[in-house]
TIDO-849637 format. One record per residue (C-alpha): residue number from 1; y, z, x. Coordinates in steps of 0.5 Angstrom, whole numbers, plus 500, padded with zeros to 3 digits. Each point is the difference from the previous one (the first is absolute). Layout:
# TIDO-849637
+-----+-----+-----+-----+
|  nr |  yy |  zz |  xx |
+-----+-----+-----+-----+
| NUM |   Y |   Z |   X |
...
+-----+-----+-----+-----+
***
This chain:
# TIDO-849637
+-----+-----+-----+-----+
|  nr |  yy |  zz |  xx |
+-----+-----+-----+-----+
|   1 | 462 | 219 | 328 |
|   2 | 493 | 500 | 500 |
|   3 | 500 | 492 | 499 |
|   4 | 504 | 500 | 507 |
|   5 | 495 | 505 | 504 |
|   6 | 494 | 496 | 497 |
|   7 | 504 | 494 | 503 |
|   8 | 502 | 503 | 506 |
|   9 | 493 | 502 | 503 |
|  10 | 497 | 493 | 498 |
|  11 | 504 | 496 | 504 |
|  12 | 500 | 505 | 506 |
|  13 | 493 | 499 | 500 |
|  14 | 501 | 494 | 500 |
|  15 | 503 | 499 | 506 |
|  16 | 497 | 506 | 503 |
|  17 | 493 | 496 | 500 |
|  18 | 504 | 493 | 502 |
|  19 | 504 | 504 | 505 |
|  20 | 498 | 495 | 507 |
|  21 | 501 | 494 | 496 |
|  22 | 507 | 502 | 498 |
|  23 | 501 | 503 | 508 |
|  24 | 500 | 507 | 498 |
|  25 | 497 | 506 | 501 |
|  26 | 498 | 506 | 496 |
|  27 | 499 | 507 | 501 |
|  28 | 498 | 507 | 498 |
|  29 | 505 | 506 | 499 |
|  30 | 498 | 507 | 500 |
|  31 | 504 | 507 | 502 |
|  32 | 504 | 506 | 496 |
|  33 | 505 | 500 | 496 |
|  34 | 506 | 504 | 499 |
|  35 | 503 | 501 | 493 |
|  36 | 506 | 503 | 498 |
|  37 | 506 | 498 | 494 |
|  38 | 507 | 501 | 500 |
|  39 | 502 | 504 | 493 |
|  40 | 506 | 501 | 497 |
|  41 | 504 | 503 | 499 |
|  42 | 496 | 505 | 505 |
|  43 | 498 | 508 | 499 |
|  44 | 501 | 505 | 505 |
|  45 | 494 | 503 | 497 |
|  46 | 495 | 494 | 502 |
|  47 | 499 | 497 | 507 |
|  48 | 495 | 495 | 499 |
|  49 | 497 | 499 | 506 |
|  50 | 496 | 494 | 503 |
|  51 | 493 | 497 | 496 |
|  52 | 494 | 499 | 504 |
|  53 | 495 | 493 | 498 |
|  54 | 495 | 495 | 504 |
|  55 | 503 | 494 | 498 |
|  56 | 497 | 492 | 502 |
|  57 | 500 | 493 | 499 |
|  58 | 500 | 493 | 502 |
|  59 | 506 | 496 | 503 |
|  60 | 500 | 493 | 502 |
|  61 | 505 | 497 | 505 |
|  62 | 503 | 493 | 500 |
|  63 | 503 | 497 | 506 |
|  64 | 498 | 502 | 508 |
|  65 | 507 | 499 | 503 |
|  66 | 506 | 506 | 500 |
|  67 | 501 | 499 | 492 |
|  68 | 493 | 501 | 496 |
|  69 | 500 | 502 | 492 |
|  70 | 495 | 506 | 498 |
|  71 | 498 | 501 | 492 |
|  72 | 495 | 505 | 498 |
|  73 | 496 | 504 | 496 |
|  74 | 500 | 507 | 501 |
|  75 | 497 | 507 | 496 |
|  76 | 506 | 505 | 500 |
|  77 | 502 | 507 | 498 |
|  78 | 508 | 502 | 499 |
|  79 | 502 | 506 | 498 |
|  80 | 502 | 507 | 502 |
|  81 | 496 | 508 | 501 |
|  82 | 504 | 506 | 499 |
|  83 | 496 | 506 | 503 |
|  84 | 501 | 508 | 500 |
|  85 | 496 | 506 | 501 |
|  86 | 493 | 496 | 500 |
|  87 | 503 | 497 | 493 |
|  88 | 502 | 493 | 500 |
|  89 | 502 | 494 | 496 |
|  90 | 499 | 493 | 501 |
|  91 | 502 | 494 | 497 |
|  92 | 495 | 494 | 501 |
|  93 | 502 | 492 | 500 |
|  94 | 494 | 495 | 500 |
|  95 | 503 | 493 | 502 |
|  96 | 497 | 493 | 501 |
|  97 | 505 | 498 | 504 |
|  98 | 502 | 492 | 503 |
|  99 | 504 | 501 | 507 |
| 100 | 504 | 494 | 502 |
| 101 | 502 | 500 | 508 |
| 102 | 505 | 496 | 504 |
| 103 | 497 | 502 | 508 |
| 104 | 503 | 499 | 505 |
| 105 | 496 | 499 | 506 |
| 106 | 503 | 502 | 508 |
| 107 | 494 | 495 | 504 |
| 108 | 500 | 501 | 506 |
| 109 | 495 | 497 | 502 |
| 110 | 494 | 505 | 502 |
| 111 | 496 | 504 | 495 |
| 112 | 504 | 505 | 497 |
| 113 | 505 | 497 | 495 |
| 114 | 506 | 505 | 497 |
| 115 | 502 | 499 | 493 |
| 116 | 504 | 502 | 495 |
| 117 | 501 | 497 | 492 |
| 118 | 504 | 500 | 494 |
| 119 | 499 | 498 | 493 |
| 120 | 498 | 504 | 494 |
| 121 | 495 | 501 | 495 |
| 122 | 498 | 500 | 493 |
| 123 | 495 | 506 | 496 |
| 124 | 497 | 501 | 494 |
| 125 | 497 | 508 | 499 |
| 126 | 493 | 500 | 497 |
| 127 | 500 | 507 | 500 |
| 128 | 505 | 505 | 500 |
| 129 | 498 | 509 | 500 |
| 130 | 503 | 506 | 501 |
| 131 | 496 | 505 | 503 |
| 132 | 501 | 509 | 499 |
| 133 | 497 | 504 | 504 |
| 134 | 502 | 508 | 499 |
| 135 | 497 | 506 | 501 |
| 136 | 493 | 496 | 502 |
| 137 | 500 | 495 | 493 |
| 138 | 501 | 493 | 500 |
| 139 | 502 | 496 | 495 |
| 140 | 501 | 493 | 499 |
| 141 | 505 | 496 | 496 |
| 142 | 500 | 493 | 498 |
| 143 | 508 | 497 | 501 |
| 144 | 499 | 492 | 499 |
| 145 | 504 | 500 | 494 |
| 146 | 505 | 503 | 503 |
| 147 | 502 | 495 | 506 |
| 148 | 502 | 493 | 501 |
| 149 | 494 | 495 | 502 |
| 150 | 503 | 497 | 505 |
| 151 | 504 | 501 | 506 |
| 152 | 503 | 496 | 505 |
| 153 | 504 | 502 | 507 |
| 154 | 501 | 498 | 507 |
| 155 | 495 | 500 | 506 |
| 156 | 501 | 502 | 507 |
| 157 | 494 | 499 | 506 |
| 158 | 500 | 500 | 508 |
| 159 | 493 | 501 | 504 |
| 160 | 496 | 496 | 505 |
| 161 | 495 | 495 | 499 |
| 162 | 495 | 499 | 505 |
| 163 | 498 | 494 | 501 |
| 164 | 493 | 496 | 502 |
| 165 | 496 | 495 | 500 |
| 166 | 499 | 499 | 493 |
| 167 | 502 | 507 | 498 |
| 168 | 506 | 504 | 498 |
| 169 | 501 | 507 | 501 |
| 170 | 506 | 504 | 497 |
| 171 | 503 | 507 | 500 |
| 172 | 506 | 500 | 495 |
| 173 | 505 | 504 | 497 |
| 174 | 503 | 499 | 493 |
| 175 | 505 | 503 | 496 |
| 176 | 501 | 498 | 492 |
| 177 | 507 | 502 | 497 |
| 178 | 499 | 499 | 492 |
| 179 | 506 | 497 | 496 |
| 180 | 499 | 502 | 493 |
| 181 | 499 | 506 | 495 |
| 182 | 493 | 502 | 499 |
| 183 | 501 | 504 | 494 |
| 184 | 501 | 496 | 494 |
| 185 | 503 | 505 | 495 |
| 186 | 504 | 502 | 505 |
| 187 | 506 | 505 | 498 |
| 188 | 508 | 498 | 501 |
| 189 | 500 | 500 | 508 |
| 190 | 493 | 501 | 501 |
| 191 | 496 | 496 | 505 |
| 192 | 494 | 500 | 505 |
| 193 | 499 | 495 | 506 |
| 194 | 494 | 500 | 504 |
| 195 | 500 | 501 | 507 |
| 196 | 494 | 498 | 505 |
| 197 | 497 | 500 | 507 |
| 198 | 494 | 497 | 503 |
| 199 | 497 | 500 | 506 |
| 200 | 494 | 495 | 500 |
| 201 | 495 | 496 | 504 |
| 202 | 498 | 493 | 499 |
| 203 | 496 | 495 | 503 |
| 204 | 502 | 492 | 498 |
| 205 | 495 | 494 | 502 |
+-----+-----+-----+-----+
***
């Protein structure tokens, strides 16, 4: 799986660097994301609520018509916190993640252009912590043995590109809806999903 990262990035920046030849565009990403897994089976015990993190990355967009094609590269965090009391327990998932966008482009004519996409992306954890605050104590655990490397699952946009001259500006709105279990031991019935939403801000040139 790291032979297809490596490989992945190559060829992304190859086409970043020859974007204008090709009749691209690239652009930067950069916002908050919103994490949280769906676990089974569920306990009346633990709500789990929503992991905060600033996220970023690069996009490249093919096809300046109604339909245009978006890989990427982003830096993420999936996961999930639990809090009480000023206590708290996180578990925190670091990714490496390549987006893959069908954007559906609303032209009409002026600056302002709406969109929404569908796709689906593929990730590789790089770091993976599980942190315990109690009582004023922190405490770090390294659990990268204990999940699945790879993760993969659907993805959902809508926003608004502003366009100039030579110049794109986007406000955006992603939600990504993980497909298969994270946990590589897991017990008969056990399952996590992750579950995220970004609010990012970009420029496209």
């Amino acid at each position: 799986m790291k032979k297809t990262i490596v490989t992945a990035l190559a060829a992304f920046s190859v086409l970043a660097f020859g974007h204008r030849d090709l009749g691209a565009e690239v652009g930067l990403r950069a916002g908050v994301s919103l994490a949280k897994y769906q676990w089974a089976p569920e306990s009346d015990d633990l709500r789990w609520r929503f992991l905060p993190f600033a996220t970023g990355g690069l996009v490249l967009e093919a096809g300046r018509g109604v339909l245009s094609v978006q890989p990427g590269l982003f830096f993420t965090r999936m996961g999930g916190r639990y809090a009480v009391d000023g206590d708290s327990l996180e578990f925190r998932f670091d990714y490496v993640q390549l987006p893959l966008l069908f954007k559906m482009n609303n032209l009409t004519g002026g600056t302002v252009c709406p969109f929404f996409g569908f796709g689906g992306y593929g990730a590789y954890l790089v770091k993976a912590q599980g942190v315990l605050v109690l009582g004023g104590d922190r405490e770090v655990e390294d659990l990268i043995e204990e999940y699945e490397r790879f993760d993969a699952g659907l993805l959902f946009s809508a926003g608004f590109d502003f366009r100039l001259a030579r110049t794109t500006f986007t406000l955006e709105c992603r939600y990504a809806h993980g497909l298969l279990n994270a946990l590589k031991f897991p017990d008969k019935g056990e399952f996590m999903k992750h579950r995220s939403i970004m609010a990012l801000a970009g420029v496209g040139f």
